[in-house]
N, CA, C and O of each residue as an XYZ file, in Angstrom:
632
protein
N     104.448    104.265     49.552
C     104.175    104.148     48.142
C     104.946    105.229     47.405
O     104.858    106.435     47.639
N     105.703    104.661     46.496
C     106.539    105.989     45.201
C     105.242    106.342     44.425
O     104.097    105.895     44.359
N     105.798    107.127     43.992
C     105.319    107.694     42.616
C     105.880    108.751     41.869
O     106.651    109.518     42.446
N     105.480    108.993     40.071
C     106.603    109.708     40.161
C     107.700    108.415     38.657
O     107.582    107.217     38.400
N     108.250    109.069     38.311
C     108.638    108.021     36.916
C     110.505    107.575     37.672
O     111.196    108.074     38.559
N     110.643    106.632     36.895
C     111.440    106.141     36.932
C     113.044    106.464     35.905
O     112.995    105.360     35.362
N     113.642    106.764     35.616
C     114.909    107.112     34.590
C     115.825    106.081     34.650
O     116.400    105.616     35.634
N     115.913    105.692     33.158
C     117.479    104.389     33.416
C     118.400    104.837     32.620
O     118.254    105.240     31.466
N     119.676    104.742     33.451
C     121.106    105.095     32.669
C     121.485    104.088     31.882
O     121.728    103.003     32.410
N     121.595    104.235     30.620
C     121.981    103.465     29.686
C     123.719    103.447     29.611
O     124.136    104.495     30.105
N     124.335    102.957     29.349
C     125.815    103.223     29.040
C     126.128    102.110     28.279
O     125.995    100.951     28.674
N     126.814    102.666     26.479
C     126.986    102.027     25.569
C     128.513    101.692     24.693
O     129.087    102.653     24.180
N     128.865    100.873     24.617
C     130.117    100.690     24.548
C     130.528    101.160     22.998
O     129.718    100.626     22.241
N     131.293    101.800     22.404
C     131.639    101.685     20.792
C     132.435    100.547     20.651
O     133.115    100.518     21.676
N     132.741     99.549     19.913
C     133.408     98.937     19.734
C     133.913     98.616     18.314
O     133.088     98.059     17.590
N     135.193     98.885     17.765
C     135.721     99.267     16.419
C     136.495     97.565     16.502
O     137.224     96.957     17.286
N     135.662     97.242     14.880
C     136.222     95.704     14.876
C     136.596     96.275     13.560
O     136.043     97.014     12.746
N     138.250     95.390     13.687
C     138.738     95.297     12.248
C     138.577     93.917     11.678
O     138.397     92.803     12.171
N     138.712     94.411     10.416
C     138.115     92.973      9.029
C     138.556     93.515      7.776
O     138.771     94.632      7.306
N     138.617     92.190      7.366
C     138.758     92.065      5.805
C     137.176     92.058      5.109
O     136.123     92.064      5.746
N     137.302     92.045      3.889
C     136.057     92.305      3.348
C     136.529     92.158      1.868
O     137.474     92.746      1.341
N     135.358     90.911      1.095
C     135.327     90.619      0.099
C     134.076     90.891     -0.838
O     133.394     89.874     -0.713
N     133.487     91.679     -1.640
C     132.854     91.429     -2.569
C     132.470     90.835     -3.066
O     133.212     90.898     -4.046
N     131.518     89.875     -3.381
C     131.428     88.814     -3.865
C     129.761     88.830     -4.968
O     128.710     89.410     -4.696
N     130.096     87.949     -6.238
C     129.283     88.061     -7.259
C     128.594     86.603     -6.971
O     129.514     85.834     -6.694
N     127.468     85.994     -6.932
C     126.874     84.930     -7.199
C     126.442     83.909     -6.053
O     125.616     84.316     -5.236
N     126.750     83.106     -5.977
C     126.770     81.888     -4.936
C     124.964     81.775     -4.298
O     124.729     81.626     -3.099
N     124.175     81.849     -5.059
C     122.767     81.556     -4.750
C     122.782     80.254     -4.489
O     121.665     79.808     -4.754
N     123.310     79.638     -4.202
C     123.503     78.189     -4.743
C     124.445     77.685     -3.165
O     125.675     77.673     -3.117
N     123.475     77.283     -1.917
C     124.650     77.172     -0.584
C     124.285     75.773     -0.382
O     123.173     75.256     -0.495
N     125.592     75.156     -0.009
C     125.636     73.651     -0.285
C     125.439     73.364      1.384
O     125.197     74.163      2.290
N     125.615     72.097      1.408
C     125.721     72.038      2.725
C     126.493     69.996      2.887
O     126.412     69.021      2.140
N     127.148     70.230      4.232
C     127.761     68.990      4.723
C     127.716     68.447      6.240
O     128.419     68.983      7.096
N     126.679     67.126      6.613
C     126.815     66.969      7.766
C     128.113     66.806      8.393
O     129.221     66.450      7.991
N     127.490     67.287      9.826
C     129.016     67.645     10.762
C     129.457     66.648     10.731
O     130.677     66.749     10.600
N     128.905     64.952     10.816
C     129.390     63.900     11.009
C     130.776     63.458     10.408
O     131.689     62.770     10.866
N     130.587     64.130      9.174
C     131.773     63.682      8.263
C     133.345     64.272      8.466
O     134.355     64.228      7.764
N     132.939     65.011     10.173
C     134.554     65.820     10.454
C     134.395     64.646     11.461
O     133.488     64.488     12.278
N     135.732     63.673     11.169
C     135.812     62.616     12.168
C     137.061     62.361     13.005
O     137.242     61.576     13.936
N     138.110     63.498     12.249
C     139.196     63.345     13.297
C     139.211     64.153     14.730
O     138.832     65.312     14.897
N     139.666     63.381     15.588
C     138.894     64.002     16.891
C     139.600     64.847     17.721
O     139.351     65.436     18.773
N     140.748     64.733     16.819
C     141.950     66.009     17.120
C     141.813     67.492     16.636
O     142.421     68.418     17.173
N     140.967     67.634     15.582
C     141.089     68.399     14.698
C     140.319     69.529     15.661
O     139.690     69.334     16.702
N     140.652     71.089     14.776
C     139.358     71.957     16.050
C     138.158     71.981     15.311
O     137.122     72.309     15.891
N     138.137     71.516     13.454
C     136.610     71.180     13.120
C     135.704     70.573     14.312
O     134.729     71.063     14.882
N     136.157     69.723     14.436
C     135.669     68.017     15.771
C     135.436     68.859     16.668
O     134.242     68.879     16.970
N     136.289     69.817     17.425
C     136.331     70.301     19.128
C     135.139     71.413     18.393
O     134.041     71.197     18.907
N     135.097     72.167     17.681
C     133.694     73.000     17.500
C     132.452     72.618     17.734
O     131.531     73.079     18.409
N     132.607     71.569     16.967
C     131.227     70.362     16.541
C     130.721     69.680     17.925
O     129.632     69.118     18.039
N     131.898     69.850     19.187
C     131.573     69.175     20.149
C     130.835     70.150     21.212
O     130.276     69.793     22.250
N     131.004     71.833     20.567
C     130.431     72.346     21.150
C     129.319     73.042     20.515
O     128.869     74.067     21.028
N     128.847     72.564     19.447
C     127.832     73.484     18.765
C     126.431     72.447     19.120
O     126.315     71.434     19.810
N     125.596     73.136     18.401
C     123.984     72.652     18.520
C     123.000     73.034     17.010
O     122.933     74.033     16.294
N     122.285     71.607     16.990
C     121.366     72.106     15.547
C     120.230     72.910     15.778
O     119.688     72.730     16.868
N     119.664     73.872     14.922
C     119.061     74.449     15.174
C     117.382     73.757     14.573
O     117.148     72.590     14.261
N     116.757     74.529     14.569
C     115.334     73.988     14.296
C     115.261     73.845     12.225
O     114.523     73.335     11.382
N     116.134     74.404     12.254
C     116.432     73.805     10.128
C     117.224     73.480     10.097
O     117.598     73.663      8.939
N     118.180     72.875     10.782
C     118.947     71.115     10.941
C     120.327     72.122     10.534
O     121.014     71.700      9.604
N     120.593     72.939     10.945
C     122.004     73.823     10.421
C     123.072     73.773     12.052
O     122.587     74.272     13.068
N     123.871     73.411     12.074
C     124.600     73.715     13.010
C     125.329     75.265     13.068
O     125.828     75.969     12.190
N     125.089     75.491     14.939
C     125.578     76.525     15.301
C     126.471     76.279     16.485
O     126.433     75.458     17.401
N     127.472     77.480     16.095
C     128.383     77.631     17.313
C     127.585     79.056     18.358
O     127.309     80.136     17.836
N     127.378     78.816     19.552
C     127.036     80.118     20.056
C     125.720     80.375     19.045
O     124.822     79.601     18.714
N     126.041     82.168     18.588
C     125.203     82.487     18.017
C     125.487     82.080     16.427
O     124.469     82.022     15.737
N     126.722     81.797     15.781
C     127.193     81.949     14.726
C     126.718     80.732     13.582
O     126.567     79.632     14.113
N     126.488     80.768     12.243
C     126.598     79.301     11.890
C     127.608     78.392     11.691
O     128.555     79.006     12.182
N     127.898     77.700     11.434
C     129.204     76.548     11.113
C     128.908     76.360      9.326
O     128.107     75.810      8.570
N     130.112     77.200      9.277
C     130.227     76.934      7.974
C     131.544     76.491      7.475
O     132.351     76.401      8.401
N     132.127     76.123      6.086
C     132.911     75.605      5.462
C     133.112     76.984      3.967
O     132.206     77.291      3.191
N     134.315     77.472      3.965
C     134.621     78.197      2.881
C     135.712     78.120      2.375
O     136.511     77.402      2.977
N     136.213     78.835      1.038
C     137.388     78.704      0.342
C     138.311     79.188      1.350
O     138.153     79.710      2.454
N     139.863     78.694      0.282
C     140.707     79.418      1.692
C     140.924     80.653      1.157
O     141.558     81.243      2.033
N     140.733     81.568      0.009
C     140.614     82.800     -0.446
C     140.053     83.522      0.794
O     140.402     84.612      1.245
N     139.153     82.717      1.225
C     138.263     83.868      2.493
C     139.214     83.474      3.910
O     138.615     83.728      4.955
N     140.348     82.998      4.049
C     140.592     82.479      5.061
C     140.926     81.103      5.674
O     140.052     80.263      5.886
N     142.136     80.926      5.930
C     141.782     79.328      6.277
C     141.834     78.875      8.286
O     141.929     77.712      8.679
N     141.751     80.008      9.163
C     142.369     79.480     10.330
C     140.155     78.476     11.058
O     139.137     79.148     11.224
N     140.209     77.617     11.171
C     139.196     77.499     12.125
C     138.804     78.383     13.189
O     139.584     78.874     14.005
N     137.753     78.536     13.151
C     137.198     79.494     14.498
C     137.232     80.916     14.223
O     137.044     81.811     15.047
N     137.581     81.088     12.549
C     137.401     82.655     12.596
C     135.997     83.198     12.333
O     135.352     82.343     11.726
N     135.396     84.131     12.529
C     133.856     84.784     12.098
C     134.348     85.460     10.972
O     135.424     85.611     10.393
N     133.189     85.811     10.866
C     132.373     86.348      9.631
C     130.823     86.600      9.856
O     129.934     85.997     10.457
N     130.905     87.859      9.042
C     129.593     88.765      8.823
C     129.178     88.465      6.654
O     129.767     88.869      5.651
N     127.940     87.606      6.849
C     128.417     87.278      5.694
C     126.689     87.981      4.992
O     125.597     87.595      5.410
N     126.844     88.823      4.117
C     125.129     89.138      3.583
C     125.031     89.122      2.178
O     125.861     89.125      1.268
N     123.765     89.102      2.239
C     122.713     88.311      1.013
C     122.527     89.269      0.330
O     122.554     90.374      0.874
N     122.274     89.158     -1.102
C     121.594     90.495     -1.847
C     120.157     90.640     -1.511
O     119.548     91.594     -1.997
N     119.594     89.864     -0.792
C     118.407     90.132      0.304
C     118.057     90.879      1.097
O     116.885     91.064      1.427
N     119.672     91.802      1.826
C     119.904     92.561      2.346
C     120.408     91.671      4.063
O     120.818     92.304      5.036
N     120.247     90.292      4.033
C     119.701     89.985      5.142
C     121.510     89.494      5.380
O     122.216     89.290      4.392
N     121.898     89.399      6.390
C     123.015     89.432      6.774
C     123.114     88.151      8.170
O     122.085     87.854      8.776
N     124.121     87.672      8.433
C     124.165     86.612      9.558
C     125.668     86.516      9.815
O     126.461     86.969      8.990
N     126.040     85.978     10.862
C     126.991     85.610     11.383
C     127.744     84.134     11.450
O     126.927     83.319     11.880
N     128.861     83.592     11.206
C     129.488     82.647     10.626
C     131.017     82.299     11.532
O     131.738     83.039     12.201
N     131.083     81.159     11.271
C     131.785     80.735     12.142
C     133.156     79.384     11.258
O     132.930     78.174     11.283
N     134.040     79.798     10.795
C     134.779     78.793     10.078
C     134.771     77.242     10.524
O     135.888     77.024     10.995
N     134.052     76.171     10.572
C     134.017     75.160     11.032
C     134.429     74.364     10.392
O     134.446     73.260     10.936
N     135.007     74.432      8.868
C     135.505     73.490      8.009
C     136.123     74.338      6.725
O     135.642     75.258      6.064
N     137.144     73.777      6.666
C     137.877     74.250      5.199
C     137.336     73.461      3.930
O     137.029     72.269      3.901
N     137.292     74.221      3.067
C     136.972     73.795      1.481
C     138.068     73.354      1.184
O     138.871     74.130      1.702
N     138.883     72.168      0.391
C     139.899     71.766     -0.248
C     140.213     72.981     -1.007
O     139.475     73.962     -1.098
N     141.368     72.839     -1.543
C     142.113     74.099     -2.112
C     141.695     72.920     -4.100
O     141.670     73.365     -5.248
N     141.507     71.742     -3.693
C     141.666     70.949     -5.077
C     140.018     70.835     -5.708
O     139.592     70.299     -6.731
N     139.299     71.623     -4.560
C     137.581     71.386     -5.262
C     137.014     72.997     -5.353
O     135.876     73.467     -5.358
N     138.273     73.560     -5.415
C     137.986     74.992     -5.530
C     138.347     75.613     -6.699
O     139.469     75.466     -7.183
N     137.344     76.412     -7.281
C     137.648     77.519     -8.582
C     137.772     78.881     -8.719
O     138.723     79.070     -7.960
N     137.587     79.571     -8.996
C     137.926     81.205     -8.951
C     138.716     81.642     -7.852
O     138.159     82.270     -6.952
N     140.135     81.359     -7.787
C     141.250     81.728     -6.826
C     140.492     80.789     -5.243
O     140.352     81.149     -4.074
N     140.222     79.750     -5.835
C     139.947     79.463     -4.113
C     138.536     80.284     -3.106
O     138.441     80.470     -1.893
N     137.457     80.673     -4.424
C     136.407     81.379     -3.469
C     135.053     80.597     -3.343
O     134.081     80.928     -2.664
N     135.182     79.560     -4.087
C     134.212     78.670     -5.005
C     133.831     77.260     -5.312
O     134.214     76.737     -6.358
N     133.236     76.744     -4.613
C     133.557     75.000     -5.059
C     133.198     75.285     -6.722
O     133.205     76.326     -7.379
N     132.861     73.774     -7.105
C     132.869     73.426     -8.425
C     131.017     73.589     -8.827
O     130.402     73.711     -9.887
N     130.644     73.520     -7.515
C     128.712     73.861     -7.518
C     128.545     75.239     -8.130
O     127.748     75.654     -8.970
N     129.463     75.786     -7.510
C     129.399     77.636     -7.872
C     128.671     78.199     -6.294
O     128.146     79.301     -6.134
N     128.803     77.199     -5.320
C     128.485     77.127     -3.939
C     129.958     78.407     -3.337
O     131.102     78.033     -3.596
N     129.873     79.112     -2.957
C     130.379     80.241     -2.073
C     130.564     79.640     -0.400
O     131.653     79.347      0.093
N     129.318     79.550      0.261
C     129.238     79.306      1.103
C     128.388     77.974      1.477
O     127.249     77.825      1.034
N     128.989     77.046      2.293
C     128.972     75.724      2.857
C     128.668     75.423      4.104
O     129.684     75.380      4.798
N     127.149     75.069      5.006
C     126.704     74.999      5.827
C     127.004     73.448      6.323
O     126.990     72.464      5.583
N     127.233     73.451      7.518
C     127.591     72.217      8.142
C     125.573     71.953      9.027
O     124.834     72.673      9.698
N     125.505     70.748      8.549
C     123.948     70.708      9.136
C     124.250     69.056      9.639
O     125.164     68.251      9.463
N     122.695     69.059     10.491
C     122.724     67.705     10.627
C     121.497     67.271      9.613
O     120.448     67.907      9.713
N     121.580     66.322      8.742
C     120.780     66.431      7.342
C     119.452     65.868      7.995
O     118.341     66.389      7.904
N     119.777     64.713      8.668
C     118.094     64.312      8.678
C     117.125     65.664      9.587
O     115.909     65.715      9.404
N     117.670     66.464     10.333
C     116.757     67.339     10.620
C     116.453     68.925      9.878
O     115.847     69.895     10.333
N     117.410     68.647      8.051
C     117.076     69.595      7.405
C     115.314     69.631      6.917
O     114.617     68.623      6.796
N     114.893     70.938      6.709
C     113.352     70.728      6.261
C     113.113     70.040      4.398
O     113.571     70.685      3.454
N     112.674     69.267      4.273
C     112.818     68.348      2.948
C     112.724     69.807      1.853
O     113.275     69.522      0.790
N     112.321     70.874      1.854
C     112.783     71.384      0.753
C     114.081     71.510      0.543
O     114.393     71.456     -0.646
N     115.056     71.679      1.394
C     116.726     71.630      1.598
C     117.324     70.532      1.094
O     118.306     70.631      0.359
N     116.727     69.228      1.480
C     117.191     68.150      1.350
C     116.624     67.626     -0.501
O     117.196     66.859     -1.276
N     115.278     68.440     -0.693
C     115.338     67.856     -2.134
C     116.060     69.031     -3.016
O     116.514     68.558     -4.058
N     116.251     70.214     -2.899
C     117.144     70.815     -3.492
C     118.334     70.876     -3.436
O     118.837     71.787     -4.093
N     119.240     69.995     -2.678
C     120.737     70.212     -1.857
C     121.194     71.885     -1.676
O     122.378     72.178     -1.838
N     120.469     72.647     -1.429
C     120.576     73.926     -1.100
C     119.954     74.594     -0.043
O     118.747     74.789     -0.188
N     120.569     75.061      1.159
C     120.360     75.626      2.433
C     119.482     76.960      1.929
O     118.772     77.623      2.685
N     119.647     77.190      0.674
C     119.012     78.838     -0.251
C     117.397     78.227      0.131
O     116.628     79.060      0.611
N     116.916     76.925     -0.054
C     115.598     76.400     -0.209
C     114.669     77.168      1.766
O     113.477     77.083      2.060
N     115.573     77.671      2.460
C     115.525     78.326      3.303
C     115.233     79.680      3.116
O     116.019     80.431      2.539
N     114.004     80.094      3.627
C     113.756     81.583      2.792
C     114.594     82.756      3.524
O     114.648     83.828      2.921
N     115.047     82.683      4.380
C     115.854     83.779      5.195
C     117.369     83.661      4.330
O     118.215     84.555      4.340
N     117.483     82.530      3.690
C     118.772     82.357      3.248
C     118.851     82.417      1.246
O     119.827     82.097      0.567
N     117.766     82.824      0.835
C     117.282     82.987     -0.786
C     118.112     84.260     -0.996
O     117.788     85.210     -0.284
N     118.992     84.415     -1.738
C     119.733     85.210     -2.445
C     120.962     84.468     -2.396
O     121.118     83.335     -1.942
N     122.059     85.442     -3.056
C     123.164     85.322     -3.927
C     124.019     85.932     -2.668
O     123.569     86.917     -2.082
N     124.952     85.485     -2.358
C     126.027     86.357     -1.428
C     126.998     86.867     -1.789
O     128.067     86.376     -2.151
N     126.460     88.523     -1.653
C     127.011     89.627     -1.910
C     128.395     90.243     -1.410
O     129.311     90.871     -1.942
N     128.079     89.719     -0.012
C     129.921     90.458      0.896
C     130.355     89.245      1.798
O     129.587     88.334      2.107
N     131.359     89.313      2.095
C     131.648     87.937      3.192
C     132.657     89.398      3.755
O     133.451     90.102      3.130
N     132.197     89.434      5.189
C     133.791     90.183      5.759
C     134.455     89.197      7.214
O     133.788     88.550      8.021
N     135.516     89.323      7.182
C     136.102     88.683      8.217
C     136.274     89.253      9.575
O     136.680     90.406      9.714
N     136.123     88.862     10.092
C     136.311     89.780     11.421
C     137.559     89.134     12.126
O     138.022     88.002     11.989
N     138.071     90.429     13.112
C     139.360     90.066     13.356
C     139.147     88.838     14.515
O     138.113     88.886     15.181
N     140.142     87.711     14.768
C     140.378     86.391     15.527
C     139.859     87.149     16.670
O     139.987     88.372     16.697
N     139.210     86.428     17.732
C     139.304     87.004     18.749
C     139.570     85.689     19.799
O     139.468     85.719     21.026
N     139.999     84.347     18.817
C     140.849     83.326     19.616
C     139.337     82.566     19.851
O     139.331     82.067     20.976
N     138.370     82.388     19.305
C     137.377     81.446     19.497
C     137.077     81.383     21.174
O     136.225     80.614     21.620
C-alpha cells in the first residue's frame, strides 16, 4: 500500500498565433443560411459541409469551430478561422464556410444589406423556433449582442 501524495508535471506549450484583426461597430442582427444551398460538389464550401455536424441549435460546425459565411473585407480563402466576439464579452470560434457576394455587400464588403456582419450556416428545421421566427441566430442567448472584433487567424491549411 502507498501513501503519501501524488505530484503531476504539467508542461505547457506558448503558442504565438498571428492575425489580422478588425474592429467592428454593429451587426446585432446574425443571419443565417442552410448548408443545403452550397450544392456544387466541387467546391471546398461542399467538402466542409461534408465534414461538419449540427449542433443541438441547428448551427453547423466544423470540429470545434462554427460555419460561417462573411464579407470578403474579412477575407475570402475557405477554411480560414476566426476568433470572432460579442459586446457580451462572449467570444467563439469560426470557420469560413461560405463567401458573402461582393454584389450583396455594403460598407467596403463587411456587411450584407440586413446590416448582418456575420452569417451562420445552420440546418433550419433543427433551428430553435425563436431563430426561425426572428431570422436571427442573435434570438440565441449566448449569441445576443452586436459584434465587436472579428480577428483572423493565420491559415493553418484546414
Amino acid at each position: 500500500m502507498l501513501t503519501g501524495s501524488v505530484t503531476k508535471l504539467v508542461v505547457a506549450t506558448l503558442i504565438t498565433v498571428s492575425c489580422s484583426t478588425w474592429s467592428v461597430t454593429g451587426g446585432d442582427f446574425k443571419c443565417y443560411e442552410d448548408y443545403r444551398c452550397i450544392t456544387d460538389t466541387s467546391s471546398p464550401q461542399y467538402q466542409i459541409q461534408l465534414q461538419a455536424w449540427t449542433d443541438e441549435n441547428g448551427l453547423r460546425r466544423y470540429e470545434s469551430y462554427y460555419c460561417v459565411a462573411l464579407g470578403s473585407a474579412y477575407g475570402s480563402h475557405i477554411g480560414d478561422k476566426y476568433i470572432i466576439t460579442l459586446s457580451t464579452g462572449f467570444e467563439f470560434v469560426a470557420i469560413l464556410a461560405d463567401q458573402k457576394a461582393d454584389k450583396d455587400t455594403v460598407d467596403g464588403h463587411t456587411r450584407d444589406r440586413s446590416g448582418a456582419i456575420v452569417e451562420f450556416l445552420v440546418e433550419t428545421e433543427a433551428l430553435p423556433y425563436e431563430v426561425r421566427q426572428s431570422g436571427s441566430v442573435s434570438s440565441i442567448p449566448i449569441f445576443d449582442g452586436e459584434v465587436r472584433e472579428i480577428r483572423r487567424l493565420q491559415n493553418d491549411g484546414m
